[in-house]
C-alpha positions as CSV (number, residue, x, y, z in Angstrom):
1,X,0.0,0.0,0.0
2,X,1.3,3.5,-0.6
3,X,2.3,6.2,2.3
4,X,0.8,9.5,1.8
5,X,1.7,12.9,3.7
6,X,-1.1,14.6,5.5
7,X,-1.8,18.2,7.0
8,X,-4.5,18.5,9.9
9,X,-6.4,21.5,8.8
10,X,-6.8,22.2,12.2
11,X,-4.1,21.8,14.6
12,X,-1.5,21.7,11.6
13,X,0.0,18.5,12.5
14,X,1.8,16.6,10.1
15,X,1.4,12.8,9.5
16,X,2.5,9.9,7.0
17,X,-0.9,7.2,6.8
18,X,-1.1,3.9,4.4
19,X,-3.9,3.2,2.8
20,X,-5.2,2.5,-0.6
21,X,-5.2,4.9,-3.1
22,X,-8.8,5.3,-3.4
23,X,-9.6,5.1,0.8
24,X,-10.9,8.6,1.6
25,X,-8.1,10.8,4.0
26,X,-8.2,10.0,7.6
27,X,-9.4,12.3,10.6
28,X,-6.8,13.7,12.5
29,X,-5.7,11.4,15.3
30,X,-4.7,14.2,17.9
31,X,-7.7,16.4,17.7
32,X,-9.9,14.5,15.4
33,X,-9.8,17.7,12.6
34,X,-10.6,16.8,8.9
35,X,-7.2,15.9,7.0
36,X,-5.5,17.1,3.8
37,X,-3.0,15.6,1.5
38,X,0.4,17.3,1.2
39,X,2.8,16.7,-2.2
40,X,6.3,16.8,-0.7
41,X,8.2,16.5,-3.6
42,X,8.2,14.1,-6.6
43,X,9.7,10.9,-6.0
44,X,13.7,9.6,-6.9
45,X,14.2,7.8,-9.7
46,X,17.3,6.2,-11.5
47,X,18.4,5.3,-14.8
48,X,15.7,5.3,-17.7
49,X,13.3,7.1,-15.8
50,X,15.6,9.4,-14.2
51,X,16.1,10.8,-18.1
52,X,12.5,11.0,-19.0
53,X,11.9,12.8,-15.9
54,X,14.6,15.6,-16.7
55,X,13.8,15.8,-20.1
56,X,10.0,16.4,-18.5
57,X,11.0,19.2,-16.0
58,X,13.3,20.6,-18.4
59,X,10.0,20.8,-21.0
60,X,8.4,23.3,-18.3
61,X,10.9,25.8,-18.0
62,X,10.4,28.9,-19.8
63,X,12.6,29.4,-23.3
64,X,15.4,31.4,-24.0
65,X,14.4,34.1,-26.8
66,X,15.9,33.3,-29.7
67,X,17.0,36.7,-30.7
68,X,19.5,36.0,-33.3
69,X,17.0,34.8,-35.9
70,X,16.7,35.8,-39.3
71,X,13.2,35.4,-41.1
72,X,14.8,33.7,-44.7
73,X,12.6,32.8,-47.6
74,X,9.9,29.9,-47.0
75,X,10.7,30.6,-43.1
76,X,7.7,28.6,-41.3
77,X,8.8,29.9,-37.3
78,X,5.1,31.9,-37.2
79,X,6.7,35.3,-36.0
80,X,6.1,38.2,-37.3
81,X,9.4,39.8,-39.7
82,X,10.8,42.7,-38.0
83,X,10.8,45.7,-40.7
C-alpha cells in the first residue's frame, strides 16, 4: 500500500498514513480535525526514468528568446518579420 503525507487543517500536525489509493483521508488522530493531502516532492528515480523525468522538468521551464534569428525565404517559425 502507498504512504501518503497529510496536514491537519486544524491543529497543523503533520502525518504519513497507508492506505489504498482510493480510501478517503483519515481524521486527524490528535484532535480528530478533517485531513488534507500534502505533495512533498516528486519521487527519486534512477536510470531510464531518471532521463525521461529531466527531459519532462526541463519541457516546463520557460525558453530562452531566440534573438538571433533571421526570417529567410519559405521561413515557417510563425513570428512576425521585424521591418
Amino acid at each position: 500500500m502507498p504512504t501518503y503525507d497529510y496536514l491537519c487543517t486544524q491543529c497543523k500536525l503533520r502525518f504519513e498514513a497507508r492506505h489504498a489509493i482510493n480510501a478517503p483521508s483519515p481524521d486527524c488522530s490528535v484532535c480528530g480535525g478533517t485531513t488534507e493531502k500534502v505533495i512533498l516532492s516528486a519521487p527519486a528515480t534512477h536510470g531510464h526514468m531518471a532521463r525521461g523525468r529531466d527531459l519532462a522538468m526541463r519541457s516546463l521551464q520557460p525558453k530562452p528568446e531566440q534573438e538571433q534569428h533571421t526570417h529567410g525565404p519559405g521561413c515557417g517559425c510563425g513570428r512576425r518579420q521585424h521591418s
